[in-house]
N, C-alpha and C positions, 0 to 999 in steps of 0.2 A: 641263660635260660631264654629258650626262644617268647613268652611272654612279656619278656620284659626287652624286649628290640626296642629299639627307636623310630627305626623306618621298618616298613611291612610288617607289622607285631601281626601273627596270624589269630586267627577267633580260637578260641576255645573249642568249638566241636572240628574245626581242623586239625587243633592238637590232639583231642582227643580220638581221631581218626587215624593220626598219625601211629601214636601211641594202640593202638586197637581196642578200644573202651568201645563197647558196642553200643555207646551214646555219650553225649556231652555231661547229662547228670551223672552218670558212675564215674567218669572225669574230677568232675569235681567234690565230687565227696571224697576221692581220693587222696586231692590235689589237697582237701582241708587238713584230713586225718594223718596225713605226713609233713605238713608245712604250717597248719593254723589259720590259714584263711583261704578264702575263695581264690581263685584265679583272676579275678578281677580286684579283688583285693590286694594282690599281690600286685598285679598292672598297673594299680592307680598310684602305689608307694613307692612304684618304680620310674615313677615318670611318665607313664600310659595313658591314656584314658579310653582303648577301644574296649568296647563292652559287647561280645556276642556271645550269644549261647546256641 
């Protein structure tokens, strides 16, 4: 999962741009209600610690 990269981990409203979320918050409410945590959440368990919204 591109979040959880090492090098170049992209932000969150990139992903969500990626993915066509017509913003970073419905991203992430998505990203909770299929997975149990935020994006950043997930980021930081992963080894990450970029944090954008």
């Amino acid at each position: 999962m591109e979040l959880a990269a090492p090098l170049r981990r992209p932000g969150v409203a990139e992903v969500a741009a990626r993915w066509q979320f017509a913003d970073s918050s419905h991203f992430i409410r998505a990203f909770k209600n299929q997975y149990g945590q935020t994006p950043a959440e997930f980021a930081r368990a992963n080894g990450t610690s970029r944090e954008t919204k």
